[in-house]
C-alpha positions in Angstrom: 89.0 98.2 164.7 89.2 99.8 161.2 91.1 98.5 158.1 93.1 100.9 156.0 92.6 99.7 151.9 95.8 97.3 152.3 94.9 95.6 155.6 94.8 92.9 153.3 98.0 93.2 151.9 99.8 93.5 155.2 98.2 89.8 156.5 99.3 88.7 153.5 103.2 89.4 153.8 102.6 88.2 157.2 103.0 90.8 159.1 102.6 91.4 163.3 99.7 93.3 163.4 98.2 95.1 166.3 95.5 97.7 167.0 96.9 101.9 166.6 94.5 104.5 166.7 91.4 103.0 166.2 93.5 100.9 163.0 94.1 97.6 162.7 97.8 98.2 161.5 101.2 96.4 160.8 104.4 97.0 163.2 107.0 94.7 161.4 107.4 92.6 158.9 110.4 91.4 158.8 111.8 93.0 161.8 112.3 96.4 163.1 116.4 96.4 162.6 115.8 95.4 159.2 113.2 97.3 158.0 115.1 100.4 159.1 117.9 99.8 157.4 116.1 99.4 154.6 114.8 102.6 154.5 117.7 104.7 155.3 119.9 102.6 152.7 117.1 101.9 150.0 113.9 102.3 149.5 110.3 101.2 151.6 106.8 101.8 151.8 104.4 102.7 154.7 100.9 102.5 155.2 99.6 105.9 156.7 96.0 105.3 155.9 94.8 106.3 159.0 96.1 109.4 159.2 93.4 112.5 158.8 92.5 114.7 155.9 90.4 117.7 156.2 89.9 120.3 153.2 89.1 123.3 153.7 87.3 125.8 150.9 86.0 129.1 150.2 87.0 132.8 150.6 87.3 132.7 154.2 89.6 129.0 154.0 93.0 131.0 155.1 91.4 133.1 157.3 90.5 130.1 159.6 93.4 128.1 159.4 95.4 131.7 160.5 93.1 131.8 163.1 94.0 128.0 164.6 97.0 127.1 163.4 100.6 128.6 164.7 102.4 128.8 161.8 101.7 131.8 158.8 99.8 130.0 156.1 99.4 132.8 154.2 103.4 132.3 153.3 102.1 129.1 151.2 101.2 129.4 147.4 99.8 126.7 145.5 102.0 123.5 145.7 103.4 124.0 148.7 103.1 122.7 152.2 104.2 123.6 155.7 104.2 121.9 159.4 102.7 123.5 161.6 100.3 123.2 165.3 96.7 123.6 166.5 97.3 125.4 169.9 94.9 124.8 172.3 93.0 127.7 174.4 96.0 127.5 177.3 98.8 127.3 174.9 98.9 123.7 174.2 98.8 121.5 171.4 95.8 120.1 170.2 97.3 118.3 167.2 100.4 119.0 165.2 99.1 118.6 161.2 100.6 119.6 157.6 98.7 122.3 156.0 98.7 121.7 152.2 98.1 124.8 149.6 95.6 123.4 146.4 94.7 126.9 145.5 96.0 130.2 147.3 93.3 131.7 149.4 90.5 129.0 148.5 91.6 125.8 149.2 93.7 124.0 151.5 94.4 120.3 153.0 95.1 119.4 156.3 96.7 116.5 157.3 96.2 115.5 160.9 97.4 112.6 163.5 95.0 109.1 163.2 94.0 109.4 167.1 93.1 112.9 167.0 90.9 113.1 163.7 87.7 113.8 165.3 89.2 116.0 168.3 90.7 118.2 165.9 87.8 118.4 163.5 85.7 119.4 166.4 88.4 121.9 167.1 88.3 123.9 164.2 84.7 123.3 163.8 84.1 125.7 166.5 85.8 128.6 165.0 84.3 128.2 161.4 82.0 131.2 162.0 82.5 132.4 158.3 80.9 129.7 156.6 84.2 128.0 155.2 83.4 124.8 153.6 85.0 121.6 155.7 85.0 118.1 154.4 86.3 115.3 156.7 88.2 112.6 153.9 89.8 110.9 156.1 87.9 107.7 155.4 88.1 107.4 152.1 91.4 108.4 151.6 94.7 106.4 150.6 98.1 108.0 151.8 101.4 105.4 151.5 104.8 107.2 152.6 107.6 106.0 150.0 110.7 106.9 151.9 114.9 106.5 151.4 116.9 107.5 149.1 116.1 105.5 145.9 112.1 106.7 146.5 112.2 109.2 144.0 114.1 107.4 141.5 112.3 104.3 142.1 108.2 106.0 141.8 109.6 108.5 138.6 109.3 105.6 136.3 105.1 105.4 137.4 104.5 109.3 136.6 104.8 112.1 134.0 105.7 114.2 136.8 109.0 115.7 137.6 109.2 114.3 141.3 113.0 113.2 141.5 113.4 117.4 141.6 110.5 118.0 143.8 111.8 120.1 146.5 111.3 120.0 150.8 107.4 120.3 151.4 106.2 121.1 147.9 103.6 118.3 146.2 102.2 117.9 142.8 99.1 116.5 141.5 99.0 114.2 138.1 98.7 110.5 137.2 100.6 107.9 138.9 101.0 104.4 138.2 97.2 105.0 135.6 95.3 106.2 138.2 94.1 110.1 138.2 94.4 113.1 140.7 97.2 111.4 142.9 98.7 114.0 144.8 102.9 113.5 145.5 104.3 115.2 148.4 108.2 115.6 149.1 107.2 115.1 153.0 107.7 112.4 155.1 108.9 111.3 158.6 112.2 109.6 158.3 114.9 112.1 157.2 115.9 109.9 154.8 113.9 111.6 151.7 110.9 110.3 149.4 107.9 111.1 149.2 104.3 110.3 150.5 101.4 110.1 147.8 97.3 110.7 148.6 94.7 109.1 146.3 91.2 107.8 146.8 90.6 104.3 147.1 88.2 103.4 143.6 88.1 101.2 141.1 90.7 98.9 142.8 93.0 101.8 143.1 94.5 100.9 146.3 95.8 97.5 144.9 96.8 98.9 141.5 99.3 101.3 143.3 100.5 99.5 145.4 101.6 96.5 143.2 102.9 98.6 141.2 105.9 100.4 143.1 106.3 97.1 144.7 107.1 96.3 140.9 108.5 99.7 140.1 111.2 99.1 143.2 112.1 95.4 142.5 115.4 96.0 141.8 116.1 98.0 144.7 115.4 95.4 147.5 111.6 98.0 148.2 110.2 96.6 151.1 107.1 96.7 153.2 107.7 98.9 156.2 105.8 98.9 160.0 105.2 101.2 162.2 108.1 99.9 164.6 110.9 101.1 162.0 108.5 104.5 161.4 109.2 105.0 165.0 113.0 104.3 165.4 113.6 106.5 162.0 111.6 109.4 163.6 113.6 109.4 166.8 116.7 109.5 165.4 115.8 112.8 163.4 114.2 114.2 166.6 110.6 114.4 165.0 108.3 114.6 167.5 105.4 112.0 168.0 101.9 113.4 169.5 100.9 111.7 172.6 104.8 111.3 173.4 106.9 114.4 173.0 103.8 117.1 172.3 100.3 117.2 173.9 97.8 119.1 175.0 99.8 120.1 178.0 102.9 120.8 176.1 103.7 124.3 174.6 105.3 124.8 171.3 107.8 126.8 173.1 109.2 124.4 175.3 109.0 121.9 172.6 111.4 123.7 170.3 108.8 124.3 167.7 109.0 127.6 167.9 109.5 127.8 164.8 105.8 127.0 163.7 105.3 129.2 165.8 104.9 133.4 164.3 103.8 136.0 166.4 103.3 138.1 163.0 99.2 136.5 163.0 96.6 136.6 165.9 95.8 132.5 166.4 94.3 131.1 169.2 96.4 131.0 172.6 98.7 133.8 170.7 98.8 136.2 173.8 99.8 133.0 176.2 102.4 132.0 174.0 103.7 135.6 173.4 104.1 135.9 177.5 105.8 132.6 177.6 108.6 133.6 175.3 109.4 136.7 177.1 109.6 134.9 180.3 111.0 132.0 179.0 110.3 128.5 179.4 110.2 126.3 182.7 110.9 123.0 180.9 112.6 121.9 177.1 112.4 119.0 175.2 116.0 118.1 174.7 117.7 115.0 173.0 120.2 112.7 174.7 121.8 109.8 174.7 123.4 106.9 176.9 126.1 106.7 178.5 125.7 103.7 180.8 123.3 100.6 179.0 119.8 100.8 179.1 116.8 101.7 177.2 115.2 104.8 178.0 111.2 104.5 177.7 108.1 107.1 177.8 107.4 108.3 181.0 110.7 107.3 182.8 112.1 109.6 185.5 114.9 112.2 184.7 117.2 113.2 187.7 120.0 115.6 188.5 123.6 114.0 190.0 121.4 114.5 193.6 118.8 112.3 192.4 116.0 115.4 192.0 113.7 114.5 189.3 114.2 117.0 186.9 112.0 116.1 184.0 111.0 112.9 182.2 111.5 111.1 179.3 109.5 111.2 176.6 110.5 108.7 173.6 113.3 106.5 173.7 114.6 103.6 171.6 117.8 101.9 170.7 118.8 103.3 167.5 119.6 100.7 164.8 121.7 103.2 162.7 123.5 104.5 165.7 123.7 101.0 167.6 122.9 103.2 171.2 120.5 104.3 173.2 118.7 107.7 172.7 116.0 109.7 173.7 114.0 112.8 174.0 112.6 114.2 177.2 111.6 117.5 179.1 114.0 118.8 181.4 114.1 121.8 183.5 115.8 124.7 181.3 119.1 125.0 183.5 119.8 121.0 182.7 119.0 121.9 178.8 122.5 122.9 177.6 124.6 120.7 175.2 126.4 118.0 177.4 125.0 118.3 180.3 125.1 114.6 182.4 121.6 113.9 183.4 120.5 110.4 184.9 117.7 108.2 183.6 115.9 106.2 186.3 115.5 102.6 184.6 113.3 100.6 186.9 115.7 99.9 189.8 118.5 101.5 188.2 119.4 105.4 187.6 122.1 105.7 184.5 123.8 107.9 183.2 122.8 110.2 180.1 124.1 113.3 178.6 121.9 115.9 176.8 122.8 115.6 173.3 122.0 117.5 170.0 119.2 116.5 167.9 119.0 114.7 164.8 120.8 112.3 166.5 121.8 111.1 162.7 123.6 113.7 160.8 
């Protein structure tokens, strides 16, 4: 297993570790209930150090990432960012990433999932036929997501830069907390705001940061967060998890990102994807929620009132802002309408759900 620059850290706050992606990473600290709360009513800080960054450079940079990503990066200018997907030759997803704008037209970060950084790098790889320079950072990169509403406030104090004002998928680099080239990004995974920062780990800069928004967010009850409470805030915003929600057997489509996904640009799978949408889609991911107790859990069964499977579930939790049980799952497209009673087969049991809009938190 590989250590992320605050391993360390993490044993010492005692966390529960266990192995993610290849990581040796922490789940909770102080407990999953807690550490969520924490975030969506304060301030915390996760370690995303094993996530992927590629960067791209040269003349022909936008050129490939049109050609393998579904989204239109040529929409992005310098300082901005945008979600997008890596379609795969059938329509499916390879990876979902951020693509990151340093300098319209030359040079561009991606930021893909832990688990899929050398899958995707051999992905794109394959279509650099134009000489586009490609360096694989993932390694030696830091990346700590500072999320909840007091993140901003909390991190201004350590930079010249005007981040309390940064808006939705924008970034700036600068200086933060004495340590050069940092780059601040108004992204994150929670819905709760804040903002997640890239640096390299030299000179001790991994420790130097970190101690000091710990410092920086004193006051504010900042806290240590795992990858439990990263989970639970996710699901309640509807964010979908690779591996879970989206795969390589998933469409964008039928995964309501078909938003990423522009027709405007040829990309890879783009005729596929096109017939799809005029036929429409078989299957949808759809949120819900309980009606009877239970927990819904990946891979559980989805029925109709006759008991026909009709889908399956594909992330579930009890949500601690919400205290019930919710869920996202594929279900054939005539059980996909707002309110619809579906059934979730719960080892012995089959309870009742109803399809539900998504974020579950408003």
């Amino acid at each position: 297993m590989k250590n992320t620059p605050f391993t360390h850290k993490h044993m010492a706050l005692g966390a529960k570790m266990a192995p993610f992606a290849g990581y040796n990473m922490p789940i909770s600290y102080t407990g999953i209930n807690d550490e969520h709360a924490t975030v969506r009513n304060s301030v915390g800080v996760f370690d995303v150090s094993h996530m992927g960054e590629f960067i791209l450079k040269g003349e022909h940079a936008l050129d490939l990432i049109q050609r393998v990503t579904s989204n239109d990066a040529s929409k992005l200018t310098a300082g901005k960012a945008q979600y997008s997907c890596l379609p795969n030759a059938e329509g499916g997803i390879v990876d979902d990433l951020l693509v990151y704008c340093i300098e319209e037209n030359k040079a561009y970060m991606l930021v893909v999932n832990a688990s899929n950084i050398e899958k995707d790098w051999n992905w794109i790889s394959q279509f650099n036929d134009k000489g586009v320079e490609m360096h694989n950072i993932s390694d030696k990169t830091c990346l700590l997501a500072i999320q909840g509403p007091n993140a901003t406030s909390v991190l201004q104090t350590l930079t010249d830069k005007d981040i309390v004002n940064l808006k939705y998928y924008t970034f700036v680099k600068g200086t933060f907390a004495g340590v050069e080239n940092v780059l601040i990004s108004a992204t994150g995974y929670t819905g709760s705001g804040g903002v997640e920062i890239y640096f390299e780990d030299k000179d001790g800069a991994a420790d130097k940061v970190w101690d000091a928004i710990f410092a920086a967010g004193a006051d504010k009850g900042i806290k240590p967060i795992g990858l439990g409470a990263r989970d639970t805030l996710r699901l309640e915003m509807g964010f979908c998890l690779y591996g879970n929600d989206i795969d390589d057997r998933t469409n964008p489509l039928e995964a309501g990102l078909g938003w990423i996904t522009k027709f405007t640009k040829d990309f890879t799978a783009r005729p596929i994807l096109e017939k799809v949408k005029a036929e429409g889609v078989q299957q949808k991911l759809v949120g819900f929620e309980m009606i009877d107790k239970g927990i819904p859990r990946h891979d559980y069964e989805i029925k109709d009132a006759e008991g026909n499977v009709i889908g399956r579930v594909t992330s579930g939790t009890q949500s601690p802002s919400l205290q019930k049980a919710v869920g996202l799952g594929y279900v054939k497209t005539a059980f996909a309408a707002l309110d619809t009673e579906i059934y979730i087969a719960v080892r012995d049991k089959v309870l009742k759900a109803r399809v539900s809009k998504v974020p579950f938190l408003s």
